[in-house]
C-alpha positions in Angstrom: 0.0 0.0 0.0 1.5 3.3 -0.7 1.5 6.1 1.9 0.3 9.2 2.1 2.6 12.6 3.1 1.7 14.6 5.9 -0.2 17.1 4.2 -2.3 14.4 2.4 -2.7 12.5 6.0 -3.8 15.7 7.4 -6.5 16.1 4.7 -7.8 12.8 5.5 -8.1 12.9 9.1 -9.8 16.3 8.8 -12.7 14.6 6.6 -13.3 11.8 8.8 -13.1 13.3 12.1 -12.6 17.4 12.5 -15.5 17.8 9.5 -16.7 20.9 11.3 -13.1 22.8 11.9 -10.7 22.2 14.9 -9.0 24.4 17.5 -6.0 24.7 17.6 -5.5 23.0 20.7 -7.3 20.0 18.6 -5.1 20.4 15.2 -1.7 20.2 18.0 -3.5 17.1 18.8 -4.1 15.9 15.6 -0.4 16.0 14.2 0.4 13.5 16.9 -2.0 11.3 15.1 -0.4 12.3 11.8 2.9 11.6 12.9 2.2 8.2 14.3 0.0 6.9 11.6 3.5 7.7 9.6 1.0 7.9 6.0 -1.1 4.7 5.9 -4.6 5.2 5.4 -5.5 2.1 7.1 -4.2 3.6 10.1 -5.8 6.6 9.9 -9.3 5.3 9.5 -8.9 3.5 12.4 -7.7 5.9 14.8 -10.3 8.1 13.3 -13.2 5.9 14.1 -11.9 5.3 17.5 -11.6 8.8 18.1 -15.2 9.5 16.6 -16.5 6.9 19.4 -14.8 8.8 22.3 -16.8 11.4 24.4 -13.7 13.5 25.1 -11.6 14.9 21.8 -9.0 17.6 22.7 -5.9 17.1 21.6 -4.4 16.3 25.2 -6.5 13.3 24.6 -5.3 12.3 21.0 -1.6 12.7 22.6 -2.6 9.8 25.3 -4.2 7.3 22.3 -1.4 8.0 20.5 1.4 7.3 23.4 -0.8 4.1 24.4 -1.5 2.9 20.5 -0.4 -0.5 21.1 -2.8 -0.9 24.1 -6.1 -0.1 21.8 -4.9 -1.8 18.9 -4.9 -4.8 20.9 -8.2 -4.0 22.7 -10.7 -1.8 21.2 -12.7 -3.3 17.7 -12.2 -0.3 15.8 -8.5 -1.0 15.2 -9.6 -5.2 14.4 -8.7 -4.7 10.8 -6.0 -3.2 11.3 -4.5 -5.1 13.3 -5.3 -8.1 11.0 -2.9 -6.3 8.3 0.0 -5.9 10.8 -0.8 -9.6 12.1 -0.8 -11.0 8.9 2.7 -8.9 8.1 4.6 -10.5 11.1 3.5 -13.9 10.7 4.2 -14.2 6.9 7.3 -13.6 8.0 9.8 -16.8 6.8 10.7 -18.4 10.0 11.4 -17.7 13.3 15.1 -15.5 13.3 13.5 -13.5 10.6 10.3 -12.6 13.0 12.8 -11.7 15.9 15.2 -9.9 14.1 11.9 -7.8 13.1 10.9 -7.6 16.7 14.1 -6.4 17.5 14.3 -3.2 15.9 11.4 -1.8 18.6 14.3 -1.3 21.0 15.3 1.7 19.0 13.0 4.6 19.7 10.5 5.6 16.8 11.2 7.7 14.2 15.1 7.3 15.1 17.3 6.1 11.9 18.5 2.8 11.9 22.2 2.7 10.4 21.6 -0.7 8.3 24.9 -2.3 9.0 24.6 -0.9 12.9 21.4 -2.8 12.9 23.0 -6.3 11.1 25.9 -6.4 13.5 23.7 -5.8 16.4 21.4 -9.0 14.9 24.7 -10.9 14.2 25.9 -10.1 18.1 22.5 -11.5 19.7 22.9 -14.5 17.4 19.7 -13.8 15.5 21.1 -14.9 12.5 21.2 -18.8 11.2 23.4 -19.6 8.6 22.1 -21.7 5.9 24.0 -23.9 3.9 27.5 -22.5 2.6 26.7 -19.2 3.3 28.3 -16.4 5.7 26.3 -15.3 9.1 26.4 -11.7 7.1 25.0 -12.6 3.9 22.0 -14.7 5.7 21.5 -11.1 7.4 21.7 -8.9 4.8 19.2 -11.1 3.3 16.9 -10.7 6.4 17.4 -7.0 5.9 16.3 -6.8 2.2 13.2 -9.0 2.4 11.9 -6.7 5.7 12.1 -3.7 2.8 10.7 -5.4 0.2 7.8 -6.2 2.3 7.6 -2.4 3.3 7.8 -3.1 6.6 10.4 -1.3 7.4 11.0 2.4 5.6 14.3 2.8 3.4 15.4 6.4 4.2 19.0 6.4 2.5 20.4 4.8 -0.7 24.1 4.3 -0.7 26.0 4.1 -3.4 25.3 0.7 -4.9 21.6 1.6 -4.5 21.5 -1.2 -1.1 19.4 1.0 1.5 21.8 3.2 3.9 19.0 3.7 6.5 15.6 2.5 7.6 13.1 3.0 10.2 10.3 1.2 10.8 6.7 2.3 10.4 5.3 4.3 13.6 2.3 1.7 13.6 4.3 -1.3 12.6 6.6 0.2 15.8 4.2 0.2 18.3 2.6 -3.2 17.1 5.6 -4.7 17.8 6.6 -2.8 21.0 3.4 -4.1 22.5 4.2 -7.8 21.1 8.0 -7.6 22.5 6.8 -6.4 25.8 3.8 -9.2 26.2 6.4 -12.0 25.3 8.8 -10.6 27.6 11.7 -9.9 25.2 11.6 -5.9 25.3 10.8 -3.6 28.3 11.9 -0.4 29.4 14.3 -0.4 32.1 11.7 1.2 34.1 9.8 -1.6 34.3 9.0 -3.1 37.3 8.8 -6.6 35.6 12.6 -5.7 33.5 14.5 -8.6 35.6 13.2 -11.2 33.1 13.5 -9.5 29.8 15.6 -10.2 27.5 16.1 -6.8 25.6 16.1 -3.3 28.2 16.0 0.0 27.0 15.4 4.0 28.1 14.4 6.5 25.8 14.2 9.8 27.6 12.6 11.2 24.3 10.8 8.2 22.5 7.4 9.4 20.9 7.8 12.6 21.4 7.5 11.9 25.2 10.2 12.6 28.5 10.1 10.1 31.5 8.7 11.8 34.7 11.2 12.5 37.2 10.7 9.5 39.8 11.5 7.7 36.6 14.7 8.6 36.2 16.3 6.9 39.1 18.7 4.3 39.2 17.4 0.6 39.2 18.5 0.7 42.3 15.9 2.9 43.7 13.3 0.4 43.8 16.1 -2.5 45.1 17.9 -0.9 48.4 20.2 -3.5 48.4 21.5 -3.1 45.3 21.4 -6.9 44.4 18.9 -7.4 41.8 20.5 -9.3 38.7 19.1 -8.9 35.1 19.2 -11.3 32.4 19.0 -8.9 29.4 21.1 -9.5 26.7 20.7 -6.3 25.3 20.6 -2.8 26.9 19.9 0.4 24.6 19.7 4.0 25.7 18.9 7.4 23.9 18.4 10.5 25.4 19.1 10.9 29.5 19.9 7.7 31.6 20.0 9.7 34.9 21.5 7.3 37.9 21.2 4.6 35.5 23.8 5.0 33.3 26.0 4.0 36.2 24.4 1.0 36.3 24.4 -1.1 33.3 27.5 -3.5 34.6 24.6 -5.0 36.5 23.4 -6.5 33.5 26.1 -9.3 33.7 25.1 -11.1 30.6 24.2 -8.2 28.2 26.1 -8.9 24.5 25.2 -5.7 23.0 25.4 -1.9 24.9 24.5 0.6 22.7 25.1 4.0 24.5 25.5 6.1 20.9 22.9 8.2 21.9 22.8 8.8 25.7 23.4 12.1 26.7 24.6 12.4 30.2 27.1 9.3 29.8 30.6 9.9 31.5 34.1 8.5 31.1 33.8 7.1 34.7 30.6 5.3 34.2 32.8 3.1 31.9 35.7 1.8 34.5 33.6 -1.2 35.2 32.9 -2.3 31.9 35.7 -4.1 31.5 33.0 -6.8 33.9 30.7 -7.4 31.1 32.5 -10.6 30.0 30.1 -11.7 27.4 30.2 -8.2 25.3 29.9 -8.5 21.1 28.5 -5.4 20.6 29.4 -1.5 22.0 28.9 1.7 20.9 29.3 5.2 22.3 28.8 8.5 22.4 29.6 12.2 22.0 29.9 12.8 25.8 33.2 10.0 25.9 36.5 11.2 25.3 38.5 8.2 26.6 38.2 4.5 27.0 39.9 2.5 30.3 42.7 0.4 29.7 41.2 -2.4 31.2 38.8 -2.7 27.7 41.2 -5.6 27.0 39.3 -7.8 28.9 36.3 -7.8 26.5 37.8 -10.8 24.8 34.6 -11.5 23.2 33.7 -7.8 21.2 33.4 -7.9 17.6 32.0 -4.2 17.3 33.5 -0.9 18.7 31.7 1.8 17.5 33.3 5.2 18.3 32.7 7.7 15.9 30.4 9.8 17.8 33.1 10.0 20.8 35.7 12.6 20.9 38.1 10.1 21.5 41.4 10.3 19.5 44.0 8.4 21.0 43.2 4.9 21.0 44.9 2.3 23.2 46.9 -0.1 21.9 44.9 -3.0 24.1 41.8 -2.1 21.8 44.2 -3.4 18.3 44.5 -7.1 20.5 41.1 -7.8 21.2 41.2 -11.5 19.9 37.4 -11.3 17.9 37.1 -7.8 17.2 36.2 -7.4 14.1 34.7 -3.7 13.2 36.7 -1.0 14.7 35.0 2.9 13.7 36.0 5.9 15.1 38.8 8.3 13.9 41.8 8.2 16.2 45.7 7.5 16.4 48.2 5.8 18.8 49.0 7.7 22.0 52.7 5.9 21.6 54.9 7.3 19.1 55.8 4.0 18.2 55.4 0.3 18.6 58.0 -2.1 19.5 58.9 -5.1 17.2 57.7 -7.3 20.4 54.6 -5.7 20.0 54.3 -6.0 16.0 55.5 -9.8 16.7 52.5 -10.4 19.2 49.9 -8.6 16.9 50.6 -10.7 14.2 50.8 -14.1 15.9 47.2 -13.0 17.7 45.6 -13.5 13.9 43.6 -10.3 13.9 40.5 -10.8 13.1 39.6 -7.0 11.8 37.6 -7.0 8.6 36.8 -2.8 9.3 39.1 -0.7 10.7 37.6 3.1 9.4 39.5 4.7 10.6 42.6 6.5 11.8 45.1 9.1 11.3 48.7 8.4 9.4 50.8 11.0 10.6 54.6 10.8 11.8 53.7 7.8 13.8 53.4 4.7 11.5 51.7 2.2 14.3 48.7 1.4 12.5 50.6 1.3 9.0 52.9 -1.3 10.6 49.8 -3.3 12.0 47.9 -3.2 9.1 49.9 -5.6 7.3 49.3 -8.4 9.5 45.6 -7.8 9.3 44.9 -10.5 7.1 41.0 -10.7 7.0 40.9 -7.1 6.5 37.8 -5.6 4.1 37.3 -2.0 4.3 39.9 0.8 5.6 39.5 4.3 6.2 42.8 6.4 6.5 43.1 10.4 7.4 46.7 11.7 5.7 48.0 14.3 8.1 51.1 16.1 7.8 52.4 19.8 8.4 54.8 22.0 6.7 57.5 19.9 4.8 56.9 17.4 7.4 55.6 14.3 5.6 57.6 11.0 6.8 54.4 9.3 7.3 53.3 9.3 3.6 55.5 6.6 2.2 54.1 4.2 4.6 50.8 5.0 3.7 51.3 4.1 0.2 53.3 1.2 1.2 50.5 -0.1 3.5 47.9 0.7 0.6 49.6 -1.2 -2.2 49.9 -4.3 0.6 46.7 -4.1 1.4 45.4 -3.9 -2.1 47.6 -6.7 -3.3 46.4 -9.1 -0.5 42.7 -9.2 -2.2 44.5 -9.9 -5.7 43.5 -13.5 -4.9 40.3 -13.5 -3.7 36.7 -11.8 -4.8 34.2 -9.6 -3.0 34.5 -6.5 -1.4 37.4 -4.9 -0.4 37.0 -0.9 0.1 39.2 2.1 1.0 38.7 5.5 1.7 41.8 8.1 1.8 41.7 11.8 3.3 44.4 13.8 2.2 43.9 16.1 4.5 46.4 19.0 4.2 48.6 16.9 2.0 49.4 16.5 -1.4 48.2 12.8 -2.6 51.0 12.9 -5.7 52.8 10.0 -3.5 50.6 8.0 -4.6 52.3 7.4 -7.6 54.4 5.4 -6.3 52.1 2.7 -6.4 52.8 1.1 -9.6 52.0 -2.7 -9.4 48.6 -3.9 -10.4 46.1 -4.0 -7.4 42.6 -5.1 -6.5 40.3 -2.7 -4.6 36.1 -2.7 -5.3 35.6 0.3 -4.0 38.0 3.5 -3.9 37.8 7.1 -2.3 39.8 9.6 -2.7 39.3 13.4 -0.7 42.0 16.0 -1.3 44.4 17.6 -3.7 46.1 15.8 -6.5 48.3 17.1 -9.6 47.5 14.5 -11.1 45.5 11.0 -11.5 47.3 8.5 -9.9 48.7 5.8 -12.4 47.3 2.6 -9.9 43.6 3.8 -10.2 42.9 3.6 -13.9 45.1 0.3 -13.2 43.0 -1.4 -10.5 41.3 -4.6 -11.2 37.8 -5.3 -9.9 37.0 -1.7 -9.3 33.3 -1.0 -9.3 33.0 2.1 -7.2 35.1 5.3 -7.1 34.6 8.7 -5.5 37.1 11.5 -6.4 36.2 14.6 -4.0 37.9 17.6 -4.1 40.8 16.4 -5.6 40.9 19.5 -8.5 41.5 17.2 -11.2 39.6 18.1 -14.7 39.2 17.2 -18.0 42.3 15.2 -19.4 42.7 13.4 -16.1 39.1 13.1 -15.5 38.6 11.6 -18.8 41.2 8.1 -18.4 38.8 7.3 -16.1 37.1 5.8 -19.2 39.4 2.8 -18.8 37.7 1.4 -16.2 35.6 -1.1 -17.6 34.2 -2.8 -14.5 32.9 0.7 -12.4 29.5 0.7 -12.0 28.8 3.6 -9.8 31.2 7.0 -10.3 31.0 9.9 -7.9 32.8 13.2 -8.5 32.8 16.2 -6.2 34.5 18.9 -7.6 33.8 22.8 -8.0 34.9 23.0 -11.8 35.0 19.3 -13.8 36.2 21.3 -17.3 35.1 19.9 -20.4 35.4 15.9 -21.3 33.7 13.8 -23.3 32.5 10.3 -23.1 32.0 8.3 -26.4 30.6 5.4 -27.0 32.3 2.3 -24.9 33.3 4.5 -22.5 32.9 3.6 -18.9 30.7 0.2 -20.6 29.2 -1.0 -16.9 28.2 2.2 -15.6 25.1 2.3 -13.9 25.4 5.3 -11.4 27.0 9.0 -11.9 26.6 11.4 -9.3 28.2 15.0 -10.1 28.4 17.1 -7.3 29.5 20.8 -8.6 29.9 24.4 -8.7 30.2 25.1 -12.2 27.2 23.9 -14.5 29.6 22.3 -16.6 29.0 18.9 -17.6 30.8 16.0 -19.5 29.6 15.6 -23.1 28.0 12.4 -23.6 27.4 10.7 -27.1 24.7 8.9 -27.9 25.1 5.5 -27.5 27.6 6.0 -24.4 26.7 4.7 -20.9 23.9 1.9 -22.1 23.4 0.8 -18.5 22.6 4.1 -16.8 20.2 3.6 -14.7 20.4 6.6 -12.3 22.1 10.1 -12.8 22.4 12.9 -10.4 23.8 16.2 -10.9 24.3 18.3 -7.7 24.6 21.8 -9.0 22.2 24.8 -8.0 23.3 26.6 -11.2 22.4 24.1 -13.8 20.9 26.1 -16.7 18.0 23.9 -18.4 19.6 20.3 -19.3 22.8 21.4 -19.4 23.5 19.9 -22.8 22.2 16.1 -21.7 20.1 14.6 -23.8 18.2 11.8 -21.1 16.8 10.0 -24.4 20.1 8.6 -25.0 19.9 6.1 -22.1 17.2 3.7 -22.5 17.8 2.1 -19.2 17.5 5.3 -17.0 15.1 5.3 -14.2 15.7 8.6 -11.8 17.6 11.5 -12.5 18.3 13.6 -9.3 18.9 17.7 -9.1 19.9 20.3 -6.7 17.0 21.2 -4.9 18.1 25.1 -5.2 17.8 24.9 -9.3 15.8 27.5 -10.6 11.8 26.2 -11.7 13.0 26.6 -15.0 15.5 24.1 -15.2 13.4 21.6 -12.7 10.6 22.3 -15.3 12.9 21.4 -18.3 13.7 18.1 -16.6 10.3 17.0 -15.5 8.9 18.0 -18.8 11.9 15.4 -20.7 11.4 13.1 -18.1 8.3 12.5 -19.3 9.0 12.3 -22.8 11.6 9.2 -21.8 10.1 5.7 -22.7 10.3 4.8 -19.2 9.5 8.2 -17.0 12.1 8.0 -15.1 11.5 9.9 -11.5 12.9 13.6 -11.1 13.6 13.7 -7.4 15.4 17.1 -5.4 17.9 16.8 -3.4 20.1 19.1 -0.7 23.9 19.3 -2.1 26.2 17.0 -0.4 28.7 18.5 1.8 32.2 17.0 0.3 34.0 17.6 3.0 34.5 13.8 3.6 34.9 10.9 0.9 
């Protein structure tokens, strides 16, 4: 069923229910409704006739359905059908992992993003994923993921590069369905709850629904246990917004395998000097309020996930490198040690590190994670920021070093294997020195360059590449062609200069994304980039079609503009889009900021 927007809800709630005009204490009301129906029309029509049936309707009142939605749905008759729908959703559901990996994602409040590989590791921690046959724990979940959009139900938000959805959410109806289901079959409660010691999943959020707790809420779970002795069994504990006296007390929860502390607000650095207790940790992720981690984080022998990049942490210790099954590192940080001993190397290297993301961390003077990277065998996807001042740049030549080892290592096998390099303040022309053949699938590159490194048009396998901000035009831009294998191409520049692409140039190419200053574009022939499927050009002064002639690519479905064009030029576009054999969709969108890759 497709949904309606908020405008388009509104109308509809106002002819079923407010047909005589609402105050505007009543319309405050009614965008709570709005809000939580999220644009079905089944939804809508229910609450509606509920709401018709009640003897008090003031928007104070729509607020309180609306915060205890799950409660009616269950009980009243006027939602039956729709909870018939939402019924019939969950239980078509294949299997049982598939149906709790669904019920899962009520522990994050509604409306918040869900970060789709946040919310697969997190599955792949609680051991909601079964493997099937010969395949990987991570593509059974990604699997999981895809079929729960496909069924719309839960909302794509993002696209990423290779079109697979970058964020999701999950329906504010859908959401408090399964709430209510996860908190009758005692697998999700709030940590409020008097009832939380037998729950499997915990949460707080201080500002789900639109809602704050009440102040003899936020109390430690102490408050109600004097003695301080009650145990949990939760394998899971997730806060947004303020813990209060309880973000002190999460090391209660002996067993917990995920602690996902990204968004609480009032977390401290000494809350975390226990942690080390939580013996059973795969998954942990922090916030903006951290700025260091304890030493004693060693003893997490079982994490596979450390999630810092909203912390201010920048010097990592070196304890966090040996952690014998962590696999996805994030963050942005550097050795505190100027550098590492050979004994240390040595011991790194016979550990077997099990990394497969380490994104990221700074190569400066101090070559420590350079050095280790090379005996990161398993490793996928690296993220390195270039950092050097003045004529200072004795770091560089290890970088290249360490990126030519690590894209020779995936000459012998297939799949993914990304990397993203800031040049930061530097000049990337040391990358030249790179001159054997390499395999990377994906390739970012953000900063100054005279000139197109040699190893790029020379890569094997490549099917992604973003150049941001690098100044390179025309000439360079245009031996890009080479690559026969890209399918998506991102450039961020302010000026492109003129190039042209002819026919069996670029001959997989199924994504370009321009993100400029200028309005000028690459010439395309007819009969050049067959596959396109998806074009956007990011440039608030693109005058009419900018010399692109959309019938050319029989394949296109969406073209995407600056949402600052003039009407004019969105006009011009909308009005070709529609003379295209297939229509493709004309969607507006905010320029991206390319101040990263």
């Amino acid at each position: 069923m497709s949904i309606l927007n908020a405008e388009h809800s509104k109308v509809l709630l106002m002819k079923k229910i407010f047909f005589q005009g609402c105050s505007p204490e009543l319309e405050w009301g009614s965008t709570a409704i709005v809000e939580k129906c999220d644009g079905l029309p089944l939804a809508l029509v229910c609450m509606a006739k509920f709401l018709l049936g009640e003897n008090e309707l003031t928007g104070s009142h729509c607020a309180r359905v609306c915060h205890n939605l799950g409660h009616h749905m269950e009980k009243e008759a006027d939602f039956t059908k729709l909870q018939q729908v939402l019924v019939n959703n969950y239980s078509s559901l294949s299997g049982y992992p598939l149906r709790t990996s669904l019920l899962y994602t009520s522990v994050f409040p509604n409306g918040r993003p869900i970060r789709r590989n946040t919310l697969i590791r997190r599955w792949l921690a609680e051991g909601y994923v079964q493997c099937q046959y010969k395949r990987s724990d991570l593509e059974v979940a990604d699997e999981n993921f895809r079929e729960l959009i496909d069924r719309n139900i839960i909302r794509p938000i993002d696209a990423s590069n290779n079109a697979k959805v970058k964020t999701c959410r999950t329906h504010g109806i859908m959401h408090e369905f399964m709430l209510h289901k996860s908190m009758s079959d005692n697998f999700i409660t709030s940590l409020h709850d008097h009832n939380r010691s037998n729950f499997r999943h915990l949460f707080i959020q201080n500002h789900a629904s639109g809602s704050t707790l009440s102040s003899n809420q936020r109390t430690s779970p102490a408050s109600d246990d004097a003695a301080g002795s009650e145990k949990f069994r939760a394998r899971s504990l997730t806060i947004s917004g303020d813990a209060g006296e309880a973000a002190s007390e999460f090391c209660r929860c002996e067993l917990l395998r995920v602690l996902d502390l990204e968004e609480c607000n009032d977390l401290e650095d000494s809350h975390l000097k226990d942690i080390h207790k939580l013996w059973h940790l795969k998954y942990l992720s922090l916030g903006g309020t951290i700025s260091n981690l304890p030493k004693k984080i060693d003893k997490l022998h079982c994490l596979e996930t450390l999630d810092l990049r909203k912390t201010k942490i920048e010097i990592l210790p070196v304890e966090v490198i040996g952690l014998p099954h962590l696999a996805y590192l994030f963050g942005k940080f550097k050795f505190g040690k100027k550098d590492l001993r050979k004994s240390e190397i040595a011991e790194f290297s016979q550990r077997k590190s099990k990394l497969k993301s380490l994104a990221g961390f700074y190569a400066d003077g101090n070559p420590g994670f350079l050095q280790l990277m090379a005996h990161m065998k398993k490793l996928k996807k690296v993220k390195i920021w270039c950092e050097s001042t003045g004529a200072d740049n004795r770091g560089l030549p290890h970088v290249s070093k360490a990126v030519q080892k690590f894209a020779q290592d995936g000459m012998d096998t297939t799949g993914v294997r990304s990397l993203s390099l800031n040049l930061g303040n530097t000049m990337g022309d040391f990358l030249g020195s790179i001159q054997e053949y390499c395999y990377l699938s994906s390739l970012k590159l953000h900063g100054r360059l005279s000139v197109l490194p040699q190893f790029v048009t020379s890569l094997c396998g490549l099917t992604e590449l973003c150049l941001s901000s690098t100044n390179l035009m025309g000439h360079d831009l245009s031996n890009l062609r080479k690559l026969r294998y890209l399918l998506y191409l991102k450039l961020v520049e302010d000026d492109l200069g003129s190039f042209t692409i002819d026919n069996g140039d670029f001959p997989s190419l199924q994504r370009l994304c321009l993100v400029v200053k200028m309005p000028i574009l690459p010439a395309i022939k007819e009969g050049a980039l067959t596959y396109l499927v998806s074009v956007q050009l990011l440039c608030e002064n693109l005058f009419d079609l900018s010399g692109m002639r959309i019938e050319f690519h029989d394949c296109l479905e969406e073209v995407a503009l600056d949402s600052m064009v003039s009407t004019r030029t969105a006009e011009m576009w909308e009005t070709a889009a529609k003379k295209h054999p297939k229509r493709p969709k004309v969607v507006f969108l905010k320029r991206i900021d390319p101040s990263e890759p």
